[in-house]
Legacy VTK file of the C-alpha trace (Angstrom):
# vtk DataFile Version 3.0
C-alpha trace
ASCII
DATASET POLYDATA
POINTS 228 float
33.050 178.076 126.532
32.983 180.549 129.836
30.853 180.263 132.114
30.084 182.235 135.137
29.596 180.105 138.379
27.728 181.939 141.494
27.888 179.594 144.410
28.609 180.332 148.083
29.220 176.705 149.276
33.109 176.187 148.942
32.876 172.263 148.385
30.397 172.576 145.911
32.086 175.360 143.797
35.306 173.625 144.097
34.146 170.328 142.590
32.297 172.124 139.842
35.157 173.881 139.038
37.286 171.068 138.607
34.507 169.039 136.755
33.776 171.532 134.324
37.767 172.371 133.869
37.886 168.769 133.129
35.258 169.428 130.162
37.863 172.053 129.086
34.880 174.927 130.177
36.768 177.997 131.730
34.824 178.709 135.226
34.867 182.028 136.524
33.894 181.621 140.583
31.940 184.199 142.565
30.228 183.863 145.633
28.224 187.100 146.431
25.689 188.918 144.209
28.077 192.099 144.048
30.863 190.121 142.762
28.549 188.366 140.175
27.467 191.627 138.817
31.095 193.063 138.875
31.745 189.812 136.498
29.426 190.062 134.307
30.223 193.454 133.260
33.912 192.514 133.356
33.584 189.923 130.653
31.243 188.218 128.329
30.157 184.781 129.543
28.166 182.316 127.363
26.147 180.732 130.763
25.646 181.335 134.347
25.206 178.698 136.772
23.124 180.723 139.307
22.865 180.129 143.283
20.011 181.718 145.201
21.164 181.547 148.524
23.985 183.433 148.837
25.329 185.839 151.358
23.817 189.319 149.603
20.783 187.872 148.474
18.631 185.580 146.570
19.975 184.943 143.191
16.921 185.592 141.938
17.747 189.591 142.515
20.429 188.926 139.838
17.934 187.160 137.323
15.469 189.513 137.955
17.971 192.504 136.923
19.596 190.857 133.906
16.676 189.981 132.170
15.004 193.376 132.405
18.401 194.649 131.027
18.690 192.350 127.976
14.552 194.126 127.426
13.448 190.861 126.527
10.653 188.288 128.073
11.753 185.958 130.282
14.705 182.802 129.394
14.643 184.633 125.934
16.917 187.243 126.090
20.821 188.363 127.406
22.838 185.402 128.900
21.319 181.552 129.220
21.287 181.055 133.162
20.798 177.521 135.064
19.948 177.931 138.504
21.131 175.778 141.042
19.601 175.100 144.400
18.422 172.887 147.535
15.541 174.526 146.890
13.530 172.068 144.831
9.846 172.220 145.566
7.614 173.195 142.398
6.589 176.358 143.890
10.787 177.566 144.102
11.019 176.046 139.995
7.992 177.697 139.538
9.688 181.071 140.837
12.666 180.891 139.150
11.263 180.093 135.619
8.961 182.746 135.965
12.109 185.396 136.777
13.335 184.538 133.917
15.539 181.201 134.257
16.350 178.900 131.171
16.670 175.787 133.237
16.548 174.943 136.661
18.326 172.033 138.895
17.849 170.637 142.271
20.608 170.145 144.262
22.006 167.225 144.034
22.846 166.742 140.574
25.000 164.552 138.443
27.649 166.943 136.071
26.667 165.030 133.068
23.269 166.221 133.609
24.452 169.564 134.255
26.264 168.983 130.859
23.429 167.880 129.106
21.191 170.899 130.101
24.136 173.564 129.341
24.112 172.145 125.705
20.231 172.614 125.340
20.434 176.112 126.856
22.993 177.308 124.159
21.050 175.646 121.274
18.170 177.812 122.018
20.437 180.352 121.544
20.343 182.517 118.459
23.514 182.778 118.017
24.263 179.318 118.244
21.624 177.957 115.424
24.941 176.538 113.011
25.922 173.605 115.341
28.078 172.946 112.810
30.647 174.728 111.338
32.711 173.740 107.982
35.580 176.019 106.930
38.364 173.605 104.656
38.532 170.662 106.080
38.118 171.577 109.223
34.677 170.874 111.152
33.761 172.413 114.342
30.859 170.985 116.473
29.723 173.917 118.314
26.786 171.874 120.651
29.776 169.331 121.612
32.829 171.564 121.441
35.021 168.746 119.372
36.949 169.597 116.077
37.637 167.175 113.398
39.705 166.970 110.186
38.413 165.286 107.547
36.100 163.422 110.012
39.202 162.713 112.512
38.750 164.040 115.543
41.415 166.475 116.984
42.337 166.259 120.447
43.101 169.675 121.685
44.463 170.968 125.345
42.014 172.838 126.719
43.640 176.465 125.824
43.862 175.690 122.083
39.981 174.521 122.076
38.816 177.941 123.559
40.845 179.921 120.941
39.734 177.711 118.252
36.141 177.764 119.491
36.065 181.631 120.085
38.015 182.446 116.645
35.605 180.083 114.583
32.631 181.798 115.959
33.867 184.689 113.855
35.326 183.405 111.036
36.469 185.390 108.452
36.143 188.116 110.512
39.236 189.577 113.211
39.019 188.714 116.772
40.436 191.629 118.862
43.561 190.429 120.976
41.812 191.525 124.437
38.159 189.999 123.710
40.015 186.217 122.997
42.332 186.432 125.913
38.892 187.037 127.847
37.751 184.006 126.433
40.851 181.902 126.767
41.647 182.761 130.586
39.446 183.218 133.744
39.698 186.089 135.939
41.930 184.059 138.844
44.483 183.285 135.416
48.236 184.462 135.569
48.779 185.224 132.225
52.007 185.446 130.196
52.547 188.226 128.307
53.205 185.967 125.290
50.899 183.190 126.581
48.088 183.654 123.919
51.018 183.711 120.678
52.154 180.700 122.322
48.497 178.757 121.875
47.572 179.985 118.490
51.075 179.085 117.296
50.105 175.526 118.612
47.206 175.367 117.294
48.122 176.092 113.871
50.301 173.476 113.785
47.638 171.020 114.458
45.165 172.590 111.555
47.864 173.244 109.025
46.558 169.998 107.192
43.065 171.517 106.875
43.229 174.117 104.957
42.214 176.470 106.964
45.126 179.674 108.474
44.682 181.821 111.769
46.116 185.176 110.483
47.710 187.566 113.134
47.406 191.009 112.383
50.105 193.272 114.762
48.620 195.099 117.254
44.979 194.098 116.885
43.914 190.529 116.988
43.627 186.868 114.998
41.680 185.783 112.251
40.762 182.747 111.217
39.725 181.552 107.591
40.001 179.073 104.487
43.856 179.209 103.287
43.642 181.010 99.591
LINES 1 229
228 0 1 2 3 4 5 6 7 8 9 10 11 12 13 14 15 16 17 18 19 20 21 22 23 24 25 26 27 28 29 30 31 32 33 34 35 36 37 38 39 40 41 42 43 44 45 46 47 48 49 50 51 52 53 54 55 56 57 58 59 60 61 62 63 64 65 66 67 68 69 70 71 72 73 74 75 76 77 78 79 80 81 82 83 84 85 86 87 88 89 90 91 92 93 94 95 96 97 98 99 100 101 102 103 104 105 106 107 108 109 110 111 112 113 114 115 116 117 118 119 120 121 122 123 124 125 126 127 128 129 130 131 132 133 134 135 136 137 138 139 140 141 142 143 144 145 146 147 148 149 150 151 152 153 154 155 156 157 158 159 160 161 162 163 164 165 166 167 168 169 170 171 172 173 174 175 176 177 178 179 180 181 182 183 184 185 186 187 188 189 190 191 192 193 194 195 196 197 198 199 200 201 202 203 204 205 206 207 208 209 210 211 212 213 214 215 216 217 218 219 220 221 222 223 224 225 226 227
């Protein structure tokens, strides 16, 4: 999972960082409205956790613009977003659901709660209506981001789980080589230049009892499947 984090308070981005890293969810960090747009251009997230204060603006600005984009209602269309704010009172929630949020939470908050309400964001997602996904013996919970074999869980570095997540969303179907290292590393990322090989080779050791294969085709991208 990526997730696009737009928060000018440096104490508060760093510790969501670091407690969403620990949930193996890659954070991309901006602080200004600019920059947020810039990102979301740059690469495909599947949340934003939304500020409204910020240097450039009110956040809402950004909500406003994204949802007229997607040319949907409001909280139905283009990327789930969470906003975040000290701003609390029911006339400020009232605002920012009606611009178009999918959830909205008061400053402070506990991460599990944060946790809970990225999970129900994505379900209402379209794409996201298999929560389960069976290919072999492997088993991919897509709501709770864990992987099993044969009902025993696999416990996989953080890397591994985003290629395995972002592959198995297409499976049976080739993942180009630039659109998974988008979803594997974050913007700030020094990246290898045989980094990505490196992780799929891992992980294919650790699903070569499922019978399941991640195919590399030269030049293009991976591709996951049942093994023949």
């Amino acid at each position: 999972m990526r997730i696009l984090l737009i928060e000018d308070e440096p104490e508060m981005a760093g510790a969501l960082c670091a407690a969403l890293g620990r949930h193996d969810i890659l954070v991309d960090h901006v602080t200004r409205l600019a920059e947020a747009r810039a990102a979301l251009a740059e690469a495909v997230h599947d949340a934003v956790l939304l500020d409204r204060r910020l240097p450039d603006g009110d956040g809402l600005a950004l909500l406003a613009g994204l949802r007229a984009a997607a040319g949907s209602p409001a909280g139905s269309g283009g990327v789930p977003v969470i906003v975040l704010t000290a701003r609390g009172e029911l006339v400020d929630r009232v605002a920012g659901l009606d611009a178009g949020a999918d959830d909205y939470l008061a400053k402070p908050f506990a991460v599990e709660e944060l946790l809970a309400r990225l999970r129900a964001v994505l379900r209402r997602r379209g794409d996201r209506a298999a929560r389960t996904v069976r290919i072999g013996r492997l088993t991919f919970d897509q709501e709770h981001r864990e992987a099993s074999i044969d009902g025993v869980p696999l416990d996989l570095p953080r890397r591994e789980l985003l290629v395995l997540e972002t592959l198995i969303r297409r499976a049976g179907r080739t993942e180009m080589r630039a659109a998974l290292e988008e979803a594997v590393y974050g913007f700030d990322d020094e990246v290898q230049s045989n980094a990505l090989d490196a992780h799929v080779s891992r992980l294919r050791r650790r699903i070569a009892a499922a019978d399941v294969e991640i195919h590399g085709i030269r030049g293009v991208g991976y591709l996951l499947r049942g093994a023949p």
